[in-house]
C-alpha positions in Angstrom: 21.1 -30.6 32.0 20.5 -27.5 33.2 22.8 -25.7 30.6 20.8 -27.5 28.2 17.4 -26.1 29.2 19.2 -22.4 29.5 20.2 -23.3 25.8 17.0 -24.1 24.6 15.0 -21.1 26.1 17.6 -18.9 23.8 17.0 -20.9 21.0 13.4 -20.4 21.3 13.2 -17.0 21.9 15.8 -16.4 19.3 13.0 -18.2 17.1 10.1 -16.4 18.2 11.9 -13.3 18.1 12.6 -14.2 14.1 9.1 -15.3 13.5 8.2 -12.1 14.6 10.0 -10.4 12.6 9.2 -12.3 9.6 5.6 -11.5 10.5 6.0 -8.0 10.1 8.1 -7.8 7.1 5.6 -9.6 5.7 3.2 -7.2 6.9 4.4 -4.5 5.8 5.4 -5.9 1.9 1.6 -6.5 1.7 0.7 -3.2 2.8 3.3 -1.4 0.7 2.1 -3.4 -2.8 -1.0 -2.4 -1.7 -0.5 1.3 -1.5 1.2 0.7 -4.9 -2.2 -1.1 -6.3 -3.7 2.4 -5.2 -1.7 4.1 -6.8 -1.8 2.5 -10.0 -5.9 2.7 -9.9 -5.6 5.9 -8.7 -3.8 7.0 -11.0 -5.7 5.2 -14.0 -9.0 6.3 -13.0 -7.3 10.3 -12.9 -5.9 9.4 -16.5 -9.5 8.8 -17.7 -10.9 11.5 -15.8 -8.7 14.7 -17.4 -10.5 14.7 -20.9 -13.9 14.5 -19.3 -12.9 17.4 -17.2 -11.6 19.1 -20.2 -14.8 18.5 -22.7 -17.0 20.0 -19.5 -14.8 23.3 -18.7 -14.9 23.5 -22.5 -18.6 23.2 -22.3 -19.1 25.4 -19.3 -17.4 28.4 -21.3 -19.2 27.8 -24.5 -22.6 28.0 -21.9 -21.4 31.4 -20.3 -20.5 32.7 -23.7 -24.1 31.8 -25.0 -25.7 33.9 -22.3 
């Protein structure tokens, strides 16, 4: 009986030990299609941003050339 309980504490640290790690892989998917979501905005918002940065350079020169 004794063998028995010995072999049950291994089992269930052998399944905390994987729910653990399951936890974290979990974790750390979320995190990383996160970052990726970021990106992706980031990244869209930057795309839209570059002609508006454009028409307002070209605007500040034509501004110091009619001074």
């Amino acid at each position: 009986m004794a063998r028995i309980d010995r072999l049950q504490h291994t089992v269930d640290q052998t399944r905390d030990d994987i729910i653990v790690n399951f936890a974290t892989t979990d974790r750390v998917e979320r995190t990383a299609r996160g970052a990726v979501d970021d990106v992706l905005t980031t990244t869209e918002i930057m795309r839209v941003m570059q002609p508006q940065i454009m028409r307002l350079q070209s605007d500040v020169e034509q501004l110091k050339d009619a001074s």
